[in-house]
C-alpha angles and dihedrals in degrees: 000000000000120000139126121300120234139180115206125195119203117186142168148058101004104236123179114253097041097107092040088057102046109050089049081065092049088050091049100059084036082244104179113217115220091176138015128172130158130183122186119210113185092340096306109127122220111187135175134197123188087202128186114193125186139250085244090068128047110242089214090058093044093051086041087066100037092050094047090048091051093040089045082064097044095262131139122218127186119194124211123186113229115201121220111246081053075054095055095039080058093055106049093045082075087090100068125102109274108203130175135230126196123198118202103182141153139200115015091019092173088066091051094046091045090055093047090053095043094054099043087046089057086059101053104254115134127217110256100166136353116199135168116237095179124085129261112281128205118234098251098055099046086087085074110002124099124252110191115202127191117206118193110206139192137212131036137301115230096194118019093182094054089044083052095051102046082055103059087037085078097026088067094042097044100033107250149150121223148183134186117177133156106260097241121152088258101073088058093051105050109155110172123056111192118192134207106215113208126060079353114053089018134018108250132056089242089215088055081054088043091049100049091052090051087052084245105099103117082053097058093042081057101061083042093063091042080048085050088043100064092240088105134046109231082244100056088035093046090051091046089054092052089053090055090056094058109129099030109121117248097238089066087077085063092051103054087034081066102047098053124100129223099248110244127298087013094116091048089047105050098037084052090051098045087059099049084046104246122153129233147190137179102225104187156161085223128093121295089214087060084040094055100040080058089043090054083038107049101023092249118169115211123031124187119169134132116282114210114211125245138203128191095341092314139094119244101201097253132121113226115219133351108336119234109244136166092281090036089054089057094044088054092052092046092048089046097049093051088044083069108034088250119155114238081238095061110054126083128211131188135194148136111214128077087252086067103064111078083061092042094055085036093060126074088244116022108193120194109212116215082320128182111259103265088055096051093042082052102044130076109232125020134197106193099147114049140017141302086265090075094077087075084062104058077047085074087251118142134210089257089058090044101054100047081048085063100033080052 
């Protein structure tokens, strides 16, 4: 078929039956669509039609019909020739990377929108598609709600790390969250969610509780910031901690176990991901006895954490079997992938400490949770400003699907 290329543009108050009307036209005239895209804002309809219509048909009388029945319903329509060789340019630009940004803000989120654009603009990425994955707000509550916005972009990044920074350059000035990552399938298929537990899953490091209540706690936070520090491999500074518990009873770990809160949007998260059928797993420094009581409570498959011996009520100061450090983190995410046939690409991990990270930059999405500074500088994705929840998010998921995940 060979025939004259036009774009034409439909807006205005979104009324039932347009569509209908239109492409009956279309079929009418035997108009062959190359493109076709709509978006509604407060009920105000912007369509667009890359339209070819044949020598057999006037384009004038073509556009004629299309234009009365849009104007009959109170639409306007504006029609621009396209010439062929602008056709074929558009055609072949389907081969660039496609990558996806998504913006959690709050406040004056057009501030915070204007300075995402601006950047990605600067490196060369243009605009495809805007949408909002966050829910409807009243006015009353956009001063402090979030609005989550995802961006699709095309064209190629020079230099990932220098878009990144930039990012988190105005995320830090203007208060928001961000995400860039390169649009694959699988970013649309992630399967496995591991945790990190303490100061990530939950809101305490469960040994700084341990320690208080031993009477040793500046001790321990002595041999952390020599961990932090470099002088001590988690490991060696991991076993010197649990020395300083012997003597603690046992049933001080439930306790604390019991003490301790899910950190904010967990809940949302995991019960989300439960309905769509992801797998997850805590993988931790932490305690395998606090692991397992979230495990019974949330529903969580695998658990892997470090287990301290016991004798008579009472802890020795020893650490039963291999300890979970930050390689060991990485190697537990890997053997549990392949446990259950899932790709590197799609798994997710999130944490906030240095020991993390091997397993952040090893998953197909590493999240840093509310992180120092050298582990969100390090990691690839970071959520500072709101809950857990956002990584669904940065999953494409929007509050609608959320929520008849949890109604479900």
């Amino acid at each position: 078929m060979s025939g004259e290329i036009v774009l034409v543009n439909v807006s205005g108050e979104d009324r039932p039956g347009l569509m209908a009307m239109l492409t009956s036209t279309l079929a009418e005239y035997q108009v062959r669509v190359l493109d076709v895209g709509q978006a509604v804002i407060h009920d105000e309809l912007n369509l667009g039609l890359l339209l070819q219509i044949s020598a057999d048909a006037p384009m004038s009388t073509v556009l004629g019909a299309l234009e009365a029945g849009a104007r009959d319903r109170g639409m306007a329509v504006r029609c621009t020739p396209i010439s062929t060789g602008d056709y074929h340019e558009w055609v072949a630009s389907q081969g660039k990377p496609r990558y996806i940004v998504t913006l959690l803000a709050a406040g004056d989120t057009g501030a915070q929108l204007a300075a995402v654009t601006a950047t990605v603009q600067q490196h060369g990425l243009n605009i495809d598609a805007i949408r909002r994955l966050s829910g409807r707000l009243p006015l009353a509550d956009h001063a402090a709600g979030r609005m989550t916005i995802e961006i699709s972009l095309r064209g190629a990044v020079g230099d990932a790390q220098h878009l990144k920074s930039e990012l988190m350059e105005a995320a830090e000035l203007l208060g928001f969250d961000f995400s860039v990552q390169r649009d694959t399938v699988f970013r649309r298929t992630r399967r496995l969610v591991a945790f990190d537990m303490d100061s990530t899953l939950i809101n305490a490091e469960v040994i700084d509780e341990l320690a208080k209540r031993h009477g040793v706690g500046d001790a321990v936070a002595a041999i952390t910031e020599r961990a932090m520090r470099g002088e001590l491999q988690f490991k060696d500074s991991f076993r010197a901690r649990a020395r300083l518990l012997q003597g603690l009873p046992e049933a001080s770990l439930r306790e604390v176990a019991e003490t301790v809160s899910l950190n904010e949007g967990a809940h949302r998260l995991l019960r989300s991901l439960q309905h769509f059928g992801f797998k997850t797993a805590i993988i931790s420094g932490g305690f395998q006895y606090v692991g397992e009581r979230l495990r019974s409570e949330l529903g969580i498959d695998y658990v892997y954490a470090n287990t301290l011996a016991t004798d008579a009520g009472v802890m020795t100061g020893e650490v039963m079997g291999e300890i979970v450090d930050a390689q060991r983190k990485a190697q537990l995410l890997a053997d549990i992938a392949a446990r259950e046939g899932i790709s590197a690409q799609q798994t997710i991990a999130i944490g906030d400490g240095a020991n993390d990270l091997p397993m952040l930059n090893a998953a197909g999405l590493g999240v840093a949770y509310h992180a120092k500074p050298v582990v969100k500088e390090t990691a690839s994705h970071a959520i500072s400003e709101f809950g857990l929840d956002s990584v669904l998010y940065l999953m494409g998921f929007s509050d609608r699907d959320i929520e008849e995940a949890l109604q479900g």
